[in-house]
N, CA, C and O atoms as a MOPAC input file, in Angstrom:
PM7 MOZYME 1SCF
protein

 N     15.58400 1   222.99100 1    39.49600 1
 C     16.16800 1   221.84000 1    38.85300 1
 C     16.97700 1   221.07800 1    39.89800 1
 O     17.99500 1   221.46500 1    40.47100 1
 N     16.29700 1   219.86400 1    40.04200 1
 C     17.20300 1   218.68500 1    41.18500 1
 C     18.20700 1   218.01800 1    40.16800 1
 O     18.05700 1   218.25700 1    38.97000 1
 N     19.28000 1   217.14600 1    40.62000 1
 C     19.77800 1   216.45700 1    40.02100 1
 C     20.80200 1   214.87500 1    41.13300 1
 O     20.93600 1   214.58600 1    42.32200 1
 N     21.17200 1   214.42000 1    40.05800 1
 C     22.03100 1   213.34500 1    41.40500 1
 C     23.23200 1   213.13200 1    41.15500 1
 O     23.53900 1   214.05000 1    40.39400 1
 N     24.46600 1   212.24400 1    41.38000 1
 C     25.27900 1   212.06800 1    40.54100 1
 C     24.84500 1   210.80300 1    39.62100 1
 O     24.15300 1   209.92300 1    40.13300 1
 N     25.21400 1   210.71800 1    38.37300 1
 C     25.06500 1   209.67300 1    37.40400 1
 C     23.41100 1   210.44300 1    36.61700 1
 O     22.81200 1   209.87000 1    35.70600 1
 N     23.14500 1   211.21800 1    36.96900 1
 C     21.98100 1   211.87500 1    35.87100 1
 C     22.86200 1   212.75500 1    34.93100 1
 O     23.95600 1   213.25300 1    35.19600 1
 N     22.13600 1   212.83900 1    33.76200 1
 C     22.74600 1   213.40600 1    32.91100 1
 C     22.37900 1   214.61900 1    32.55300 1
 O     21.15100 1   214.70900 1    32.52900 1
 N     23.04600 1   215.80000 1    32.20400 1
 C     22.51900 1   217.67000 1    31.96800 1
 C     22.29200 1   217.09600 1    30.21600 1
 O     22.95500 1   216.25800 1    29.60500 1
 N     21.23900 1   217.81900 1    29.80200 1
 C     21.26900 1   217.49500 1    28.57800 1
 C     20.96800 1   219.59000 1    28.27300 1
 O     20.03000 1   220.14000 1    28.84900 1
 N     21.58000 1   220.10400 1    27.67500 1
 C     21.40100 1   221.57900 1    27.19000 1
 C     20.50300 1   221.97000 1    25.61700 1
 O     21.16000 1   222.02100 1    24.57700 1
 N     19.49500 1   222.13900 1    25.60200 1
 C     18.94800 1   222.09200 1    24.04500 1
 C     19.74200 1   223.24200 1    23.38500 1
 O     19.96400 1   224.21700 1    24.10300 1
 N     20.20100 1   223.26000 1    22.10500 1
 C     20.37800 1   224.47500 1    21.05800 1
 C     19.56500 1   225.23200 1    20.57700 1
 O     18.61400 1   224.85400 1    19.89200 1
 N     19.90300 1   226.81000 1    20.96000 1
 C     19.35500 1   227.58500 1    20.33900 1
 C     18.93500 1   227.98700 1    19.40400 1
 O     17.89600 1   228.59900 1    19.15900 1
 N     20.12600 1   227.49900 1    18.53500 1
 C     20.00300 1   227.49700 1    16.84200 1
 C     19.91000 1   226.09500 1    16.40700 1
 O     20.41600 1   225.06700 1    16.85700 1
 N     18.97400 1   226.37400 1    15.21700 1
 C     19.23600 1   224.99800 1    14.46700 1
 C     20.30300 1   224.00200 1    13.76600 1
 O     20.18900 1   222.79700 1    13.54400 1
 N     21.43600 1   224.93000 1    13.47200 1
 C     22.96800 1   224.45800 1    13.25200 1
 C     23.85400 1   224.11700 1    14.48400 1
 O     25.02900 1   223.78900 1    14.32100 1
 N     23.24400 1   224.20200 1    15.81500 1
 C     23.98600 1   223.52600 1    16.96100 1
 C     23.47600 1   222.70400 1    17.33400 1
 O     22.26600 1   222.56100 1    17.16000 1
 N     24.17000 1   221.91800 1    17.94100 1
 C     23.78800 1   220.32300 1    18.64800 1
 C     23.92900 1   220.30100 1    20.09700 1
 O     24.83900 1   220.68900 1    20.83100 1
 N     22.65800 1   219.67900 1    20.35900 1
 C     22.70000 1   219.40800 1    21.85700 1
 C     23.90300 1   219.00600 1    22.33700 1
 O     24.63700 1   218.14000 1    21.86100 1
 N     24.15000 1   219.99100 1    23.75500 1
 C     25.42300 1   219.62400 1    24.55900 1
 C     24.60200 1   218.26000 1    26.01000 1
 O     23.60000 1   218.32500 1    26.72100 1
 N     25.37100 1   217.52200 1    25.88700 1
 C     25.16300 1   216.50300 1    27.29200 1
 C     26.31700 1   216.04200 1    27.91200 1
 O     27.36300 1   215.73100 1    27.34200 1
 N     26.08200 1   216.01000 1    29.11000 1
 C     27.19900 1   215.57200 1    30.11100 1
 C     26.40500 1   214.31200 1    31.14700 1
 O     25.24800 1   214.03600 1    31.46200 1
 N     27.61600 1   213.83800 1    31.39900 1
 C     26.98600 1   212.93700 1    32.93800 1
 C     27.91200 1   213.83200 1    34.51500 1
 O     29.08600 1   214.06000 1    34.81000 1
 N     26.44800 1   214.11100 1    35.20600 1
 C     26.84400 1   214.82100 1    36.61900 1
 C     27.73100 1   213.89700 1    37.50700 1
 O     27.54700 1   212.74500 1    37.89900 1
 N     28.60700 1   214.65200 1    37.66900 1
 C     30.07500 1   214.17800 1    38.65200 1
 C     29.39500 1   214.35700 1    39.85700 1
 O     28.91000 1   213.50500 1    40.60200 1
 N     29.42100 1   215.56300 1    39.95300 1
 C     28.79400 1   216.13000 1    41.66500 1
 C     27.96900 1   216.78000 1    41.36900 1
 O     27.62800 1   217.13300 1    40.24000 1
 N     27.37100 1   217.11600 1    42.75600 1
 C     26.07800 1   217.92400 1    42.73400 1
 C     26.52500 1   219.17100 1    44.30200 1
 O     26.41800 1   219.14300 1    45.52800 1
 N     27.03700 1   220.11600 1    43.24200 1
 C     27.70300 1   221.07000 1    44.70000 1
 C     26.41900 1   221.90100 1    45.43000 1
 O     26.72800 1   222.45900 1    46.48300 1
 N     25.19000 1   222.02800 1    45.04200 1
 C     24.32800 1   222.53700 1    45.42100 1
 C     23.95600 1   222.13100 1    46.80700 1
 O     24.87600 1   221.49800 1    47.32600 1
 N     22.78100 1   222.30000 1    47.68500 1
 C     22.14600 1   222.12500 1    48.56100 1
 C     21.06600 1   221.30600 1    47.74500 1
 O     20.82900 1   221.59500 1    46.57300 1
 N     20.34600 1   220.15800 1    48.47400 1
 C     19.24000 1   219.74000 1    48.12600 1
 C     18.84200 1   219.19800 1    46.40000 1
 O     17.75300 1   219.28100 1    45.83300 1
 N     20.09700 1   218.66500 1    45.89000 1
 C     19.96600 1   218.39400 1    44.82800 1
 C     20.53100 1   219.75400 1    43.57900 1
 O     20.88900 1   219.59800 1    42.41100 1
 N     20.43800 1   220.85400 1    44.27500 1
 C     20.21300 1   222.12500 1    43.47600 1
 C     21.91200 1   222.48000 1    42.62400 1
 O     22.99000 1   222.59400 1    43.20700 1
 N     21.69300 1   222.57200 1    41.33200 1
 C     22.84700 1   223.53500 1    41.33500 1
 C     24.06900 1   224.09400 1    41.96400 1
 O     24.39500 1   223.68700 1    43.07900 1
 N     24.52700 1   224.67800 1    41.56300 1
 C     25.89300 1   224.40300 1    40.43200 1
 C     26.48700 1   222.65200 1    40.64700 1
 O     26.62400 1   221.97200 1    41.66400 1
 N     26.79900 1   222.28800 1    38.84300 1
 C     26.56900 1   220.71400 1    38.72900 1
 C     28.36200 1   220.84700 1    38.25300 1
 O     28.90700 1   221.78600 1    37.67300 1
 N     29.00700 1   219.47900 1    38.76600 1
 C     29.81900 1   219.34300 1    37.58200 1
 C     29.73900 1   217.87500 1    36.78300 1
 O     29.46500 1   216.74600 1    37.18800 1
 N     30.06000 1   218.33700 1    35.62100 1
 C     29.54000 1   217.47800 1    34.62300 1
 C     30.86200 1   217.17200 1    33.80100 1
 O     31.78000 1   217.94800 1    34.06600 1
 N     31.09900 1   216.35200 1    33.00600 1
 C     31.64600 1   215.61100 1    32.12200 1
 C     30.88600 1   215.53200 1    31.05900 1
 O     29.74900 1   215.05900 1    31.07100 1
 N     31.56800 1   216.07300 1    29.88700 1
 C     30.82900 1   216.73600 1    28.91900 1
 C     31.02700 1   215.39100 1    27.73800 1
 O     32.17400 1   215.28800 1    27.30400 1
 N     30.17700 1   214.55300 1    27.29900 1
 C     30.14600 1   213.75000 1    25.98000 1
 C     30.97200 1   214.02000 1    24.69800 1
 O     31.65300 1   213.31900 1    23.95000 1
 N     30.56600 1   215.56000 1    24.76800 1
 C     31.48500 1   215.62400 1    22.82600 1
 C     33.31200 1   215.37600 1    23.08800 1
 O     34.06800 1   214.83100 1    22.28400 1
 N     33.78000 1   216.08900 1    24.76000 1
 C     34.98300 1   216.11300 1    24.45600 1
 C     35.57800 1   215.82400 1    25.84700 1
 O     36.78500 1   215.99700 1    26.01800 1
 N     34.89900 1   215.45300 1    26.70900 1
 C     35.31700 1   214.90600 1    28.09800 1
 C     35.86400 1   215.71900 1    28.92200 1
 O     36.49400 1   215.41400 1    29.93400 1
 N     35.63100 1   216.81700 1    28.49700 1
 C     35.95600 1   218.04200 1    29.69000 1
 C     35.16300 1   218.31700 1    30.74700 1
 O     33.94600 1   218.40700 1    30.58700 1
 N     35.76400 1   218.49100 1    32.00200 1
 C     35.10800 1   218.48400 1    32.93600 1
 C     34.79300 1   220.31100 1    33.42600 1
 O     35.65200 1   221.18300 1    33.55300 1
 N     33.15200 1   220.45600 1    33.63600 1
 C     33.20400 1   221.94600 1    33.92000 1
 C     31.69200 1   222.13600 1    35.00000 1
 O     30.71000 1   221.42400 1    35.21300 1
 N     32.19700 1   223.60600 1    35.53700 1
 C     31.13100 1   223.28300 1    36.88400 1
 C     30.23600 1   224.42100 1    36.08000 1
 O     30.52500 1   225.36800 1    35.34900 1
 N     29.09500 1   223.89400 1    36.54400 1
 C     27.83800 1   224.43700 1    35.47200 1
 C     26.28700 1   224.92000 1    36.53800 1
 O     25.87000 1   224.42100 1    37.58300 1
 N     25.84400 1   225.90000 1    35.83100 1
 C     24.73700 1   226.67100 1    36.79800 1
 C     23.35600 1   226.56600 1    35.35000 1
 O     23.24500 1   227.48800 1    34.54100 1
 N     22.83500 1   225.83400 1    35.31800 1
 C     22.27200 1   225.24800 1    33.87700 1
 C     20.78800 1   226.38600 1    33.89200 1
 O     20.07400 1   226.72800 1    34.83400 1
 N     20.74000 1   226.73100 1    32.49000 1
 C     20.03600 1   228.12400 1    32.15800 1
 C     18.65300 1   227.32200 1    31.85200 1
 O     18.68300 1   226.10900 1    32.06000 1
 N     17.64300 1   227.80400 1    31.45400 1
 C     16.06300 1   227.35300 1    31.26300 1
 C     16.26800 1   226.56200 1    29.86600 1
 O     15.15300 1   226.12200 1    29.58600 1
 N     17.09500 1   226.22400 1    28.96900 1
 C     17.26300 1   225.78600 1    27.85700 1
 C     18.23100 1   224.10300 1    28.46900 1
 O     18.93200 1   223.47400 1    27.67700 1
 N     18.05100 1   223.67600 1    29.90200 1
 C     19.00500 1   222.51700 1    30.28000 1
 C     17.40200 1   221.74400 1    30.89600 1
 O     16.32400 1   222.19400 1    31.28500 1
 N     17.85900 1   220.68800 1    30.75400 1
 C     16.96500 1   219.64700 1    31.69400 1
 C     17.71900 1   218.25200 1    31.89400 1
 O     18.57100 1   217.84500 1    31.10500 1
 N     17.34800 1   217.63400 1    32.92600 1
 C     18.03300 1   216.93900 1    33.96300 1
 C     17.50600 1   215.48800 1    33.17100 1
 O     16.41200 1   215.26500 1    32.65200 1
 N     18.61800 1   214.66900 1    33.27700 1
 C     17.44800 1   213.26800 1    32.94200 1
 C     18.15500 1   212.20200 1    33.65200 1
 O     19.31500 1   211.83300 1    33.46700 1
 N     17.37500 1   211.80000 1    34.41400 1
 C     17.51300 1   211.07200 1    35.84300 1
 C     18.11400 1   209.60400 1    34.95700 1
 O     17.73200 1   209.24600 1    33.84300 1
 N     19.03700 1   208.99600 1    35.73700 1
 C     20.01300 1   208.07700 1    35.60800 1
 C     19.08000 1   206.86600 1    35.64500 1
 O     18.11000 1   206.86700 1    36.40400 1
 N     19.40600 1   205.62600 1    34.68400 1
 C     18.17700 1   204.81400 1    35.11400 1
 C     19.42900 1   202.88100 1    35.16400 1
 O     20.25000 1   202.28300 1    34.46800 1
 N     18.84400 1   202.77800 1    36.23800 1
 C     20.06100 1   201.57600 1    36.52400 1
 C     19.29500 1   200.40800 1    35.72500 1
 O     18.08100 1   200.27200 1    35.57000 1
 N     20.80300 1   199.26200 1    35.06500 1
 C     20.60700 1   198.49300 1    34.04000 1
 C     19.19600 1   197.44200 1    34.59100 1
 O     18.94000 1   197.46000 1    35.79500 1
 N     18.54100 1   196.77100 1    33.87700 1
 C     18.18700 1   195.72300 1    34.32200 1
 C     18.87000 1   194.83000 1    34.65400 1
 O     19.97600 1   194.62800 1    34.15100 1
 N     18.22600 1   193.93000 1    35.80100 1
 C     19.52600 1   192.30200 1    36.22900 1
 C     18.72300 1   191.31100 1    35.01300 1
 O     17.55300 1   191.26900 1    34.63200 1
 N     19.82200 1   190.64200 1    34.66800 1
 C     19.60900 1   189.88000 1    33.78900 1
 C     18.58700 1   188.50300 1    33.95600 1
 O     18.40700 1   187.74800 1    33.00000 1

């Protein structure tokens, strides 16, 4: 899993009574794009450094259109 800063971790739920966790990536402390991410988490703006399990996928940042 690559990532950049301004892509977002999106985490799917295991269970059907939880809700997807998403953050937007601060840094990218890894080598080569890789892991451990820190992220800024959507539901509550906490910031936490994250090693994202097979249930995370990356979704690449996409810049606005010019008007």
């Amino acid at each position: 899993m690559k990532a950049k800063v301004g892509d977002r971790l999106v985490i799917m739920s295991q269970h059907l009574d939880e809700r997807v966790s998403e953050g937007e990536i601060l840094e990218v402390r890894g080598a080569d794009g890789e892991p451990p991410f820190l992220v800024r988490w959507e539901e509550n703006g906490h910031e936490a450094l994250v090693f994202p399990g097979p249930d995370a996928h990356v979704v690449p940042y996409e810049h606005p259109a010019p008007a």
